[in-house]
PDB file of N, CA, C, O and CB in Angstrom:
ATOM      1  N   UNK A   1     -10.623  15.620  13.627  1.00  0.00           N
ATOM      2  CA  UNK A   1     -10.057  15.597  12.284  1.00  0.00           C
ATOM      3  C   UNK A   1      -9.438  14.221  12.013  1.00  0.00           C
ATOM      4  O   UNK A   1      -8.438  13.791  12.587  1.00  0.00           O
ATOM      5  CB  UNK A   1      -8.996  16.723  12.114  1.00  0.00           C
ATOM      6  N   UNK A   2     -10.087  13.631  11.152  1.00  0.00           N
ATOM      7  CA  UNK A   2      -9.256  12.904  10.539  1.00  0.00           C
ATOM      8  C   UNK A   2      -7.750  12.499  10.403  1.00  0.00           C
ATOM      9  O   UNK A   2      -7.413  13.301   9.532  1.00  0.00           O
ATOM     10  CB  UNK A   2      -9.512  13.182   9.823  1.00  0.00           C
ATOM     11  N   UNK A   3      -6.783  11.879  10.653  1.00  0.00           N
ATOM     12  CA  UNK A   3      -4.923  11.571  10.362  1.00  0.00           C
ATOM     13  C   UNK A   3      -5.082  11.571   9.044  1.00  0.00           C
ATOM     14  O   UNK A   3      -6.004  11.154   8.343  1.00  0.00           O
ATOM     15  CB  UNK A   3      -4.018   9.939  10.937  1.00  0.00           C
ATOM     16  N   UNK A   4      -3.991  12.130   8.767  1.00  0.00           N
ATOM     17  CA  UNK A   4      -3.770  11.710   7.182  1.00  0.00           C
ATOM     18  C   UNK A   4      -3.296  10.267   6.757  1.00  0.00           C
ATOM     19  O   UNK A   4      -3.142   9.867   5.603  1.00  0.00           O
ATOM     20  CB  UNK A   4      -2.672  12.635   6.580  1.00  0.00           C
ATOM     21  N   UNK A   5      -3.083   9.527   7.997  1.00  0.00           N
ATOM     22  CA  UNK A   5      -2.796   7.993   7.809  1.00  0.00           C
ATOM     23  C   UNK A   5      -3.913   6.909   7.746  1.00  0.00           C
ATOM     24  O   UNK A   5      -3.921   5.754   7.320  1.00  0.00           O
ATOM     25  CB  UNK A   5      -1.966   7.575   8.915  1.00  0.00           C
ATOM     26  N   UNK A   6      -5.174   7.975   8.525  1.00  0.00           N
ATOM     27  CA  UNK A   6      -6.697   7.688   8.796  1.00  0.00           C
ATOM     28  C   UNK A   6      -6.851   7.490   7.087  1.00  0.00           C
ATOM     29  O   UNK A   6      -7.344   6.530   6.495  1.00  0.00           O
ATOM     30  CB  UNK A   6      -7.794   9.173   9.724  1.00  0.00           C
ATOM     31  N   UNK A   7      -6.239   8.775   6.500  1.00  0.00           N
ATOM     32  CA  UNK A   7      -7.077   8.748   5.137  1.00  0.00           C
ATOM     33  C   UNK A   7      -6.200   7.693   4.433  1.00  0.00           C
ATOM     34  O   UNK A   7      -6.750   6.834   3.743  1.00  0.00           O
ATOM     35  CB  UNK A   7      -7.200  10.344   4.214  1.00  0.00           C
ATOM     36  N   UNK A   8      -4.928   7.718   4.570  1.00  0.00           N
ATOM     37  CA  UNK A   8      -4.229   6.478   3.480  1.00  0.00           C
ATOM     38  C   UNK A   8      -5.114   5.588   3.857  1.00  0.00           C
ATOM     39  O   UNK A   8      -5.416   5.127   2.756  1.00  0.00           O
ATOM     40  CB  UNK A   8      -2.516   5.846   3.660  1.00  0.00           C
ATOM     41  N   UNK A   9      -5.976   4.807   4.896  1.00  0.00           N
ATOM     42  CA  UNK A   9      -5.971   3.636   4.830  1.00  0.00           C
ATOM     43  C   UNK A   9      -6.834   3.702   4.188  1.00  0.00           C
ATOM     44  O   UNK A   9      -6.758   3.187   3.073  1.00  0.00           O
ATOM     45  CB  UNK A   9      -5.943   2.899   5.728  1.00  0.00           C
ATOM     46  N   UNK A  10      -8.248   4.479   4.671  1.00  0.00           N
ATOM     47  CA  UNK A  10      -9.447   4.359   4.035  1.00  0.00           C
ATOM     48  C   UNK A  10      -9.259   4.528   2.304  1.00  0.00           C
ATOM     49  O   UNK A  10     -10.098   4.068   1.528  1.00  0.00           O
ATOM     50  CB  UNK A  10     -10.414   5.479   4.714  1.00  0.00           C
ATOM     51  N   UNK A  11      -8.002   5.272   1.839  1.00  0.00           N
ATOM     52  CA  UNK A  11      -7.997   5.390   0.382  1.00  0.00           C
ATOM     53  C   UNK A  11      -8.073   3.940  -0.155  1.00  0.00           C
ATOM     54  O   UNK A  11      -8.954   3.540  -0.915  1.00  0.00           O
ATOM     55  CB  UNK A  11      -6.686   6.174  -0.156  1.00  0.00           C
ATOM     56  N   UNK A  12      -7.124   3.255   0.292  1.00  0.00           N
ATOM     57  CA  UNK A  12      -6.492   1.323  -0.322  1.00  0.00           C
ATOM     58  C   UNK A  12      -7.936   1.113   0.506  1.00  0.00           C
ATOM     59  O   UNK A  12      -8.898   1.328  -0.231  1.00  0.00           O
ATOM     60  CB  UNK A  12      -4.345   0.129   0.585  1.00  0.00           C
ATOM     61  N   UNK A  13      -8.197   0.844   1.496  1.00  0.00           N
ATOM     62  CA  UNK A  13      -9.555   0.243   1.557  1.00  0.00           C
ATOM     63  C   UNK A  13     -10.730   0.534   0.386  1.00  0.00           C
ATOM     64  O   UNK A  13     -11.764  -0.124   0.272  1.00  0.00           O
ATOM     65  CB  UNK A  13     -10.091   0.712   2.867  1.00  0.00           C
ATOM     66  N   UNK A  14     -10.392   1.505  -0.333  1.00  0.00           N
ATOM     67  CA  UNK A  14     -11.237   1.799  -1.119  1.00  0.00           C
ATOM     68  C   UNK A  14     -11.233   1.201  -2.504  1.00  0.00           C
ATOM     69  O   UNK A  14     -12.245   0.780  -3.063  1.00  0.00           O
ATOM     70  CB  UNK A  14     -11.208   2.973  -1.110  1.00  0.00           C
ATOM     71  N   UNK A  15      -9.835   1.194  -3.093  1.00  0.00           N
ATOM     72  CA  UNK A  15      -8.832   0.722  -3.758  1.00  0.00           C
ATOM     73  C   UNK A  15      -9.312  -0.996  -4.162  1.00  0.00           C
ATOM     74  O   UNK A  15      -9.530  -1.726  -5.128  1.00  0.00           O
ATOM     75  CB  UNK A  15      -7.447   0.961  -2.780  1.00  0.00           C
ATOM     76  N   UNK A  16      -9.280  -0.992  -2.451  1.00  0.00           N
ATOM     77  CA  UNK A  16      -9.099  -3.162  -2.801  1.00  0.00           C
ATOM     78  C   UNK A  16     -10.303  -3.432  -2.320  1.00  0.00           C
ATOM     79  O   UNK A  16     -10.526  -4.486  -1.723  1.00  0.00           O
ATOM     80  CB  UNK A  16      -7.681  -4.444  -1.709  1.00  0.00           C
ATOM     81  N   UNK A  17     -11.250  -2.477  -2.531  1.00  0.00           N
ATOM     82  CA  UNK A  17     -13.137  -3.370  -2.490  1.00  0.00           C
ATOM     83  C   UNK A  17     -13.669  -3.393  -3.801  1.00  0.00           C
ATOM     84  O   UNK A  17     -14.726  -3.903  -4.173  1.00  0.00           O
ATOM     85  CB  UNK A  17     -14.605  -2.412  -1.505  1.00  0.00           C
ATOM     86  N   UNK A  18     -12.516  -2.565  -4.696  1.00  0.00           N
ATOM     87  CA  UNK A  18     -13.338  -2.822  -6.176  1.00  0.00           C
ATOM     88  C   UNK A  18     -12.021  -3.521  -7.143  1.00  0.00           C
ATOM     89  O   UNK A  18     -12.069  -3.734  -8.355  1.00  0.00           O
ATOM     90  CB  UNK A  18     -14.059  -0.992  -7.025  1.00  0.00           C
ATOM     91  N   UNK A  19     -10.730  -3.827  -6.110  1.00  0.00           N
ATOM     92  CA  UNK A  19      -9.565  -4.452  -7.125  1.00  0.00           C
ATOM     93  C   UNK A  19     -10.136  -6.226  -6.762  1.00  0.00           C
ATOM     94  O   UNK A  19     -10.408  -6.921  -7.741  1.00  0.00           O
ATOM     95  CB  UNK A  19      -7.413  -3.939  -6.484  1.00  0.00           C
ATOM     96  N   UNK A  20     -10.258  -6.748  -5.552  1.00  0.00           N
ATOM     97  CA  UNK A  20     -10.007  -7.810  -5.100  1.00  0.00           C
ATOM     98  C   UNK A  20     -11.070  -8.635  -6.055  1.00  0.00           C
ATOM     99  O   UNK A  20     -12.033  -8.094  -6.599  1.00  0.00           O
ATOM    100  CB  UNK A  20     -10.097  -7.827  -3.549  1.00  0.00           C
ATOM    101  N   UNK A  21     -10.710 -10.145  -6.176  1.00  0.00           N
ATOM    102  CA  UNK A  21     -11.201 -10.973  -7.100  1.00  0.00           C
ATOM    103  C   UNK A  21     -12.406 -11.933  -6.242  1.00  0.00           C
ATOM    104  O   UNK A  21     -13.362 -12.618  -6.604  1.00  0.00           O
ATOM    105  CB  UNK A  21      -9.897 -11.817  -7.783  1.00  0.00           C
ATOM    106  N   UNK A  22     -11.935 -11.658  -5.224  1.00  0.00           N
ATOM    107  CA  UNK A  22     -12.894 -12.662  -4.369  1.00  0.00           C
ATOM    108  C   UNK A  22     -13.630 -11.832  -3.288  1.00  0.00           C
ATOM    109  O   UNK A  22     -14.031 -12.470  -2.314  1.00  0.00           O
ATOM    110  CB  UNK A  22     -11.996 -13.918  -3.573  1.00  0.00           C
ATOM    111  N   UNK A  23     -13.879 -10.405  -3.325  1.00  0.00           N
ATOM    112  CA  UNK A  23     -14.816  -9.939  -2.636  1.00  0.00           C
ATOM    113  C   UNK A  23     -14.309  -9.966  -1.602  1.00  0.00           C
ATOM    114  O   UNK A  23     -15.158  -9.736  -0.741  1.00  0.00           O
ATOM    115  CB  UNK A  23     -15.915 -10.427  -2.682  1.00  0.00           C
ATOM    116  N   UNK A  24     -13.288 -10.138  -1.162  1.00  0.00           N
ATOM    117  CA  UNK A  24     -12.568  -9.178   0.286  1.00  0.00           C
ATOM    118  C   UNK A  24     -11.589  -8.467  -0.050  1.00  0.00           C
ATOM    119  O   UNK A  24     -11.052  -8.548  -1.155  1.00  0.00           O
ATOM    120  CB  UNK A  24     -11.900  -9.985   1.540  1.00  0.00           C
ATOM    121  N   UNK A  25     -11.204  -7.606   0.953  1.00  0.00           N
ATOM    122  CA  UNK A  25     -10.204  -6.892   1.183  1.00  0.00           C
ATOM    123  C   UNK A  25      -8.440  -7.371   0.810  1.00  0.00           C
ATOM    124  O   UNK A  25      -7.575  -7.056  -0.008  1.00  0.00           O
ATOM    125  CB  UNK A  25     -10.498  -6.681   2.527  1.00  0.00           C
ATOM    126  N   UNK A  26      -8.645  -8.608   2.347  1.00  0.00           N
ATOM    127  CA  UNK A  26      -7.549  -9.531   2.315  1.00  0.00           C
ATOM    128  C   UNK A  26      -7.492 -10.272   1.035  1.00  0.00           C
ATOM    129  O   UNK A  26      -6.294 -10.388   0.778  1.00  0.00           O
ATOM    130  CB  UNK A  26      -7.632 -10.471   3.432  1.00  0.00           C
ATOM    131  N   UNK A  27      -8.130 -10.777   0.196  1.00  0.00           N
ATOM    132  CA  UNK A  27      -7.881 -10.969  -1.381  1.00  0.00           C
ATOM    133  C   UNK A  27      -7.320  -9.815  -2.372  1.00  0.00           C
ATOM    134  O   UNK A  27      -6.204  -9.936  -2.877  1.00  0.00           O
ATOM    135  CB  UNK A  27      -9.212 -11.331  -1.970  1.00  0.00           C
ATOM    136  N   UNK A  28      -8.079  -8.778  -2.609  1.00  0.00           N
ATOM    137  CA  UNK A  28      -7.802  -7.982  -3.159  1.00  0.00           C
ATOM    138  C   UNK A  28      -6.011  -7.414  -2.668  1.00  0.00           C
ATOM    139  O   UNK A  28      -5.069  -7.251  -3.442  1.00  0.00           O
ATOM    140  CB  UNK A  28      -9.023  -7.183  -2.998  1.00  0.00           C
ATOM    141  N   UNK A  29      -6.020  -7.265  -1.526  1.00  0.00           N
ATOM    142  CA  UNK A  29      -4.589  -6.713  -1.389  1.00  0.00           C
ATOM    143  C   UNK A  29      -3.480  -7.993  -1.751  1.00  0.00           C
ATOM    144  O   UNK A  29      -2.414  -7.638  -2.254  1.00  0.00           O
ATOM    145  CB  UNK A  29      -4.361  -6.098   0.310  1.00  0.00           C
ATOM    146  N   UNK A  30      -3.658  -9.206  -1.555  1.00  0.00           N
ATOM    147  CA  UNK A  30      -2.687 -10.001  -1.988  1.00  0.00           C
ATOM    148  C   UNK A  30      -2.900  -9.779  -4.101  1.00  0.00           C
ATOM    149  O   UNK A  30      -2.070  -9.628  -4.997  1.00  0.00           O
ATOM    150  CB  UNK A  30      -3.056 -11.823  -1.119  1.00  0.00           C
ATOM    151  N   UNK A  31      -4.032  -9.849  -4.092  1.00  0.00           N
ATOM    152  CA  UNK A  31      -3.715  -9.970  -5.805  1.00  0.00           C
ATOM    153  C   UNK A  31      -2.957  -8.571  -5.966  1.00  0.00           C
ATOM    154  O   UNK A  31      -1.866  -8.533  -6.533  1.00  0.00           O
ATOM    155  CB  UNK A  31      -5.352 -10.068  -7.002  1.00  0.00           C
ATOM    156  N   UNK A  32      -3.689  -7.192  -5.347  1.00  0.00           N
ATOM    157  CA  UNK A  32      -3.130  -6.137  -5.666  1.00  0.00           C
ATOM    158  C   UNK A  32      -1.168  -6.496  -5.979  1.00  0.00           C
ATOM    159  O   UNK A  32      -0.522  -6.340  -7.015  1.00  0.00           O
ATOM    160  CB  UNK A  32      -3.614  -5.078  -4.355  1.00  0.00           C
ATOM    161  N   UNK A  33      -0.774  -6.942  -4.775  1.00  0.00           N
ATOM    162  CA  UNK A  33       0.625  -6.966  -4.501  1.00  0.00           C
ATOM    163  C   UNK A  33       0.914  -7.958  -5.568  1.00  0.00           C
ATOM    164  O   UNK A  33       1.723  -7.574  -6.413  1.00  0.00           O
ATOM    165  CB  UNK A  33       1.090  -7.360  -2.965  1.00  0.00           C
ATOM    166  N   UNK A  34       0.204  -9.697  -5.774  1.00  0.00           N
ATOM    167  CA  UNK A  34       0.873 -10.656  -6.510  1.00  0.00           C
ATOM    168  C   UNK A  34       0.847  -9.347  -8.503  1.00  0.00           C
ATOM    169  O   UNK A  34       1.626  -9.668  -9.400  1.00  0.00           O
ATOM    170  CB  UNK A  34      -0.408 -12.696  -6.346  1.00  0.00           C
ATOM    171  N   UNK A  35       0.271  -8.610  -8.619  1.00  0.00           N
ATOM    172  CA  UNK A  35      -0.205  -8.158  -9.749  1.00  0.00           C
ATOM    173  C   UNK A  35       0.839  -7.197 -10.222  1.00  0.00           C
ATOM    174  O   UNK A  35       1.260  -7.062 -11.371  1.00  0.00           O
ATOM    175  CB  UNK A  35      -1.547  -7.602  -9.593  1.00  0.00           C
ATOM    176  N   UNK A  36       1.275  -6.378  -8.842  1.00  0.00           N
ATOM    177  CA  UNK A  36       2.621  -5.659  -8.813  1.00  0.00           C
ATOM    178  C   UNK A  36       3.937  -6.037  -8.767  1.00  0.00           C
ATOM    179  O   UNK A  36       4.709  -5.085  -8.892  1.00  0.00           O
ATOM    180  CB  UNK A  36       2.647  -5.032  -7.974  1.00  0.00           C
ATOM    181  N   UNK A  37       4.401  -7.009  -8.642  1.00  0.00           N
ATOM    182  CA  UNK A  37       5.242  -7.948  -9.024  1.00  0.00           C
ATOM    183  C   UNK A  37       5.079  -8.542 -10.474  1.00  0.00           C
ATOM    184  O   UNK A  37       6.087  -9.105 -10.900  1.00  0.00           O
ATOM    185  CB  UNK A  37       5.146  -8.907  -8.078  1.00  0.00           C
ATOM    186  N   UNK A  38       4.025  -8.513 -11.272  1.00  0.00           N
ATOM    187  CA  UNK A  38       3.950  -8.458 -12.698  1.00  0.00           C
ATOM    188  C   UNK A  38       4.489  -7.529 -12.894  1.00  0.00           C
ATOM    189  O   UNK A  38       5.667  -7.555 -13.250  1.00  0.00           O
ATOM    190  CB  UNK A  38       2.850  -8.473 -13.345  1.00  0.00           C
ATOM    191  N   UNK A  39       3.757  -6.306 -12.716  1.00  0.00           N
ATOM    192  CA  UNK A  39       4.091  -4.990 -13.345  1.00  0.00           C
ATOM    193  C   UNK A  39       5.985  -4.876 -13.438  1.00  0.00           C
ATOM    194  O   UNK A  39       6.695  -5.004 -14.436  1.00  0.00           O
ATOM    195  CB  UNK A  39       3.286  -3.627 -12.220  1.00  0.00           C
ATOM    196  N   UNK A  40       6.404  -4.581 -11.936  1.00  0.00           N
ATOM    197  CA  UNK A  40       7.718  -4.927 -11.724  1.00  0.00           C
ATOM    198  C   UNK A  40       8.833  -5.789 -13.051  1.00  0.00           C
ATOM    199  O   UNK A  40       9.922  -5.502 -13.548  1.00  0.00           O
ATOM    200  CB  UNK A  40       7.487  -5.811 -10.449  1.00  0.00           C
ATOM    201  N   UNK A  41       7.951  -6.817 -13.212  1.00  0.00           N
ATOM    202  CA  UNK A  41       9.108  -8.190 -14.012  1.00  0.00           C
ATOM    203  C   UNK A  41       8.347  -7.574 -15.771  1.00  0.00           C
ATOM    204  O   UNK A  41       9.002  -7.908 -16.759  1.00  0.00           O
ATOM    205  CB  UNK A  41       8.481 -10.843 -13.321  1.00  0.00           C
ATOM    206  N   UNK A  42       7.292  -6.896 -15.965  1.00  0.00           N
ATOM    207  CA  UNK A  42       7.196  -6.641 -16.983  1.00  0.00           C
ATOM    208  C   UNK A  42       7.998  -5.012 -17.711  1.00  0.00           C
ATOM    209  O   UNK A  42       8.128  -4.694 -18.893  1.00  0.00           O
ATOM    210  CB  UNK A  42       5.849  -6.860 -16.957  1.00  0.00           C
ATOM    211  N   UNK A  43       8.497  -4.098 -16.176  1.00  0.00           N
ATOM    212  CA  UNK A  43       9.123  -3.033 -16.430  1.00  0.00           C
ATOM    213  C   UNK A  43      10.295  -3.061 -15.883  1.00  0.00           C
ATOM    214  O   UNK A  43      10.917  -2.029 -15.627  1.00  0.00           O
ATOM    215  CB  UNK A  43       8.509  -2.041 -16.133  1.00  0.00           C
ATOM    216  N   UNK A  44      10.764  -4.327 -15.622  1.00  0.00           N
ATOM    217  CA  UNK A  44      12.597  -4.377 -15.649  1.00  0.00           C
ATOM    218  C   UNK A  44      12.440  -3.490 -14.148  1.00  0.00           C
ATOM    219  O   UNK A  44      12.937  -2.364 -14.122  1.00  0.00           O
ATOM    220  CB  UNK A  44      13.753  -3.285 -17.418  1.00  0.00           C
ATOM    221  N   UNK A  45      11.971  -3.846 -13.315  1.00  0.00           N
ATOM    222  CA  UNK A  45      11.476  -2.753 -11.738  1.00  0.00           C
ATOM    223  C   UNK A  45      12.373  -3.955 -10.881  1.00  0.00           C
ATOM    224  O   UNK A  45      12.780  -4.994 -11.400  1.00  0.00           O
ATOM    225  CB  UNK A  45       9.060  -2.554 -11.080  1.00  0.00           C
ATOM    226  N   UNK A  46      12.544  -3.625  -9.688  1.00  0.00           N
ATOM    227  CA  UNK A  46      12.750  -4.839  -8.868  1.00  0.00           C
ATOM    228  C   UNK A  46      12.001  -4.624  -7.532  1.00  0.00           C
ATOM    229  O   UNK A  46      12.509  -4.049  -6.569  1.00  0.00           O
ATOM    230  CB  UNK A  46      14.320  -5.127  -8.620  1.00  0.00           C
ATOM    231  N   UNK A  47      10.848  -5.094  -7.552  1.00  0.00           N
ATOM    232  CA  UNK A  47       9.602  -5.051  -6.414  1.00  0.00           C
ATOM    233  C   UNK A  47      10.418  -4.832  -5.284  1.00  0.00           C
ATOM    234  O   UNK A  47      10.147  -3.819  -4.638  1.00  0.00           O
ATOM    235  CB  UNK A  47       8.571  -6.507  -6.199  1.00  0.00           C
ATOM    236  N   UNK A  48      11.450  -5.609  -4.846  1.00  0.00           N
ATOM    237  CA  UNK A  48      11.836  -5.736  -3.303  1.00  0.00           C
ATOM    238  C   UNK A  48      12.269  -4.338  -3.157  1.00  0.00           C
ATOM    239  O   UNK A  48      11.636  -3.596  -2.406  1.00  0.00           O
ATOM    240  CB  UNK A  48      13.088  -6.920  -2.851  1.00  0.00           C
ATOM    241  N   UNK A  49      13.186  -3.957  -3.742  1.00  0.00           N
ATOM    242  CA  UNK A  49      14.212  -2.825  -3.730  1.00  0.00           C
ATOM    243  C   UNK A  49      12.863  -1.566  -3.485  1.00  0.00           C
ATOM    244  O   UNK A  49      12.820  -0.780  -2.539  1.00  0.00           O
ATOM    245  CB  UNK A  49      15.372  -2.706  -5.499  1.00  0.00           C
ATOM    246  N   UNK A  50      11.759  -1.672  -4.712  1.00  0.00           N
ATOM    247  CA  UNK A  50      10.769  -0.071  -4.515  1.00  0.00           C
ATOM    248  C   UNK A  50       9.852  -0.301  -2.683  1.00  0.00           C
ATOM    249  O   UNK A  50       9.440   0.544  -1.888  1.00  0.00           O
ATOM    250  CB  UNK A  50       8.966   0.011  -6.383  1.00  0.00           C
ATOM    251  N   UNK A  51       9.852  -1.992  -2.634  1.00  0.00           N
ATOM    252  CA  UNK A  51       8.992  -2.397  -1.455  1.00  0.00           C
ATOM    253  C   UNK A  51       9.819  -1.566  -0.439  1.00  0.00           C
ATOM    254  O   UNK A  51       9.467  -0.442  -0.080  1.00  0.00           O
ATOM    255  CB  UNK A  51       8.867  -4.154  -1.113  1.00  0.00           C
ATOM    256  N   UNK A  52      10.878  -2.153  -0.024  1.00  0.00           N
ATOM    257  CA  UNK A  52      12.205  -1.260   0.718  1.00  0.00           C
ATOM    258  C   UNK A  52      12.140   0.204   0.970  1.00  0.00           C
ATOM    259  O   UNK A  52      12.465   0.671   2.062  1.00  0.00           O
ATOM    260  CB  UNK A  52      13.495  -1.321  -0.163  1.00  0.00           C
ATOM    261  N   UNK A  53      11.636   1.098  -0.241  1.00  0.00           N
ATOM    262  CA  UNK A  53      11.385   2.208  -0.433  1.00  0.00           C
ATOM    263  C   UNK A  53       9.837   2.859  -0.064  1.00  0.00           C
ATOM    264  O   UNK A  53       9.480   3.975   0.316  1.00  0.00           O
ATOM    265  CB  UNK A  53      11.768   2.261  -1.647  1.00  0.00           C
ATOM    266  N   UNK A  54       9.133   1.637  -0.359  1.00  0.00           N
ATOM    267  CA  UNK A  54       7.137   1.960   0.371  1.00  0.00           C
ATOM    268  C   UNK A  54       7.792   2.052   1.828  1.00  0.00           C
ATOM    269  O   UNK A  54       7.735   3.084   2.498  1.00  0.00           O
ATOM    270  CB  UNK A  54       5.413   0.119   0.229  1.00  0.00           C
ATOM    271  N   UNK A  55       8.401   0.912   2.244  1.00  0.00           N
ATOM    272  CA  UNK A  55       8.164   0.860   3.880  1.00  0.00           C
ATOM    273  C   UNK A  55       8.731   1.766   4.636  1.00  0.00           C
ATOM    274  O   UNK A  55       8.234   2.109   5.709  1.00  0.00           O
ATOM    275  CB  UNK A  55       8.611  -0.304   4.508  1.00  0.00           C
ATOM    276  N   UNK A  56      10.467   2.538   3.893  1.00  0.00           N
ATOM    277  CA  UNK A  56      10.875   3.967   4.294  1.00  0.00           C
ATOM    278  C   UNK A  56       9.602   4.902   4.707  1.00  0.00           C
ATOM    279  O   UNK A  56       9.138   5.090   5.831  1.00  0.00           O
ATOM    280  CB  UNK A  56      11.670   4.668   3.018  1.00  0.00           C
ATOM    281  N   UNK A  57       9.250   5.344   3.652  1.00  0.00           N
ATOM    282  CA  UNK A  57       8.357   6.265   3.381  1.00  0.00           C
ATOM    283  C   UNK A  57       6.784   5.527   4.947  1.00  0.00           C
ATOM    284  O   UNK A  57       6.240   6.213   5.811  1.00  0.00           O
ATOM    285  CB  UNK A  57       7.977   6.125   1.152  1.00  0.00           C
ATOM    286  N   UNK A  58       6.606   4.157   4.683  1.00  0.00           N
ATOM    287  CA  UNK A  58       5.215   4.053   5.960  1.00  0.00           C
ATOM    288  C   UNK A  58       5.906   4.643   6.909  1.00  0.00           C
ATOM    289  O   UNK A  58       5.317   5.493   7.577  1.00  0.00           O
ATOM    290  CB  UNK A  58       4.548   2.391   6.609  1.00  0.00           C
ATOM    291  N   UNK A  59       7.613   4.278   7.264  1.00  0.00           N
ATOM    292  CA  UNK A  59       7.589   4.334   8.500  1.00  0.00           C
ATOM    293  C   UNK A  59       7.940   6.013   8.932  1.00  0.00           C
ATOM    294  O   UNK A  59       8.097   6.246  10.131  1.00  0.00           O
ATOM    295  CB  UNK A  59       8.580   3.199   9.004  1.00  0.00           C
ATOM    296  N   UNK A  60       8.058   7.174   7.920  1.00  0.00           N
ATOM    297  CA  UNK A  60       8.249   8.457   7.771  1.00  0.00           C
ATOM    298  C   UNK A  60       6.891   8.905   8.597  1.00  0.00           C
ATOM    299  O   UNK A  60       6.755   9.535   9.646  1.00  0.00           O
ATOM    300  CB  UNK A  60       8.437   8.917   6.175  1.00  0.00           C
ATOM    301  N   UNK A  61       6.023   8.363   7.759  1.00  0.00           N
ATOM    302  CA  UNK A  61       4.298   8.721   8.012  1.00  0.00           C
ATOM    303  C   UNK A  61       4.240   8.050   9.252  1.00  0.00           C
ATOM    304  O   UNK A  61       4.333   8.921  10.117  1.00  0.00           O
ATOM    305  CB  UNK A  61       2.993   8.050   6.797  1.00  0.00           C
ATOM    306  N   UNK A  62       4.165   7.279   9.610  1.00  0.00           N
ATOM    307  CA  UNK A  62       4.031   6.939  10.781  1.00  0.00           C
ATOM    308  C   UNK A  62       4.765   7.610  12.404  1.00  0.00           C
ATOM    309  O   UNK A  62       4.095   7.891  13.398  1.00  0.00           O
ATOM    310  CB  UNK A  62       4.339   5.755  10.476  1.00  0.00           C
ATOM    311  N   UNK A  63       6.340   7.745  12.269  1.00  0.00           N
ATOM    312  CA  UNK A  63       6.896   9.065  13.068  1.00  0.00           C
ATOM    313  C   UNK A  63       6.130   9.837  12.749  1.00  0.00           C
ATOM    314  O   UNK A  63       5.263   9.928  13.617  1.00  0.00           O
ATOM    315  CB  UNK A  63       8.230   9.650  12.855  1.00  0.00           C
ATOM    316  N   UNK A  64       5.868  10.846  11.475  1.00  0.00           N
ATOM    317  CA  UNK A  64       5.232  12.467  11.551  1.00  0.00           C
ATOM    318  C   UNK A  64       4.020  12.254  12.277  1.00  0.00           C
ATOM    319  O   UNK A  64       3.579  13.230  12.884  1.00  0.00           O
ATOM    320  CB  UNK A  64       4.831  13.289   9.977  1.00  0.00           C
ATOM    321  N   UNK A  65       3.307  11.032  12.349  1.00  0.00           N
ATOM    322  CA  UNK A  65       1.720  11.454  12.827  1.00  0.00           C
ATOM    323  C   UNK A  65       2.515  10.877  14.166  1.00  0.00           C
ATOM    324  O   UNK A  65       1.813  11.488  14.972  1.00  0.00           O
ATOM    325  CB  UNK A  65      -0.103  10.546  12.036  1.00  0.00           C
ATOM    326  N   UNK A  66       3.234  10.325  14.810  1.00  0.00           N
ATOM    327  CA  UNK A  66       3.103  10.198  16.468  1.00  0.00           C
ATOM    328  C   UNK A  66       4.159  11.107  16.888  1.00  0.00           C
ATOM    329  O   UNK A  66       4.275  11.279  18.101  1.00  0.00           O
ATOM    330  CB  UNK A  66       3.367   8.582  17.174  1.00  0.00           C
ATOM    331  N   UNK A  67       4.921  11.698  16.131  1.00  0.00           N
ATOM    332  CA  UNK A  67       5.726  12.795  16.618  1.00  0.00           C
ATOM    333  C   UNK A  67       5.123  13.705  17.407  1.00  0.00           C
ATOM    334  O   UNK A  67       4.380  14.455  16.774  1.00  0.00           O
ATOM    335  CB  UNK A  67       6.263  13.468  15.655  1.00  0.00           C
ATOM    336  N   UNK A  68       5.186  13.920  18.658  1.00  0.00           N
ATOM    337  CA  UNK A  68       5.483  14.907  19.564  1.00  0.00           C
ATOM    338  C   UNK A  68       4.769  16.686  18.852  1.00  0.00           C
ATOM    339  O   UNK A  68       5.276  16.881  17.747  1.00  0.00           O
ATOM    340  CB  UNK A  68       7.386  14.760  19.745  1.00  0.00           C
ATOM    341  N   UNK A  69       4.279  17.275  19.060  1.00  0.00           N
ATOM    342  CA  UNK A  69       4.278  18.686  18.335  1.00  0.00           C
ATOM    343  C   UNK A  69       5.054  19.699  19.207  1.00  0.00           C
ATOM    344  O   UNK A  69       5.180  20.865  18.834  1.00  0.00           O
ATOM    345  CB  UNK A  69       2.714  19.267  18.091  1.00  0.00           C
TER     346      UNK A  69
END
């Protein structure tokens, strides 16, 4: 079976083969991110502070899938 962390990745891998501008991955995820930091400064957001809040949450997912059963 598949991780469900198996599937986050493959989801954004999926994500940034049709976002990226230059036909990779590693492009696409930097524009993804430089693009979200628009979004951010265009909705009064403050990127660092929600970033702070993505990486809570990776590192949640990351304990539940190596946690012990």
């Amino acid at each position: 079976m598949t991780s469900t962390n198996n599937r986050r990745a493959k989801r954004i891998a999926k994500v940034l083969r049709r976002y990226g501008t230059d036909n990779t991955d590693h492009g696409g995820l930097i524009d993804l991110l430089a693009d979200a930091r628009h979004w951010c400064d265009r909705h009064a957001e403050c990127y660092s502070d929600l970033d702070r809040v993505a990486h809570d949450h990776y590192l949640t997912e990351l304990w539940d899938e190596r946690r012990p059963s």
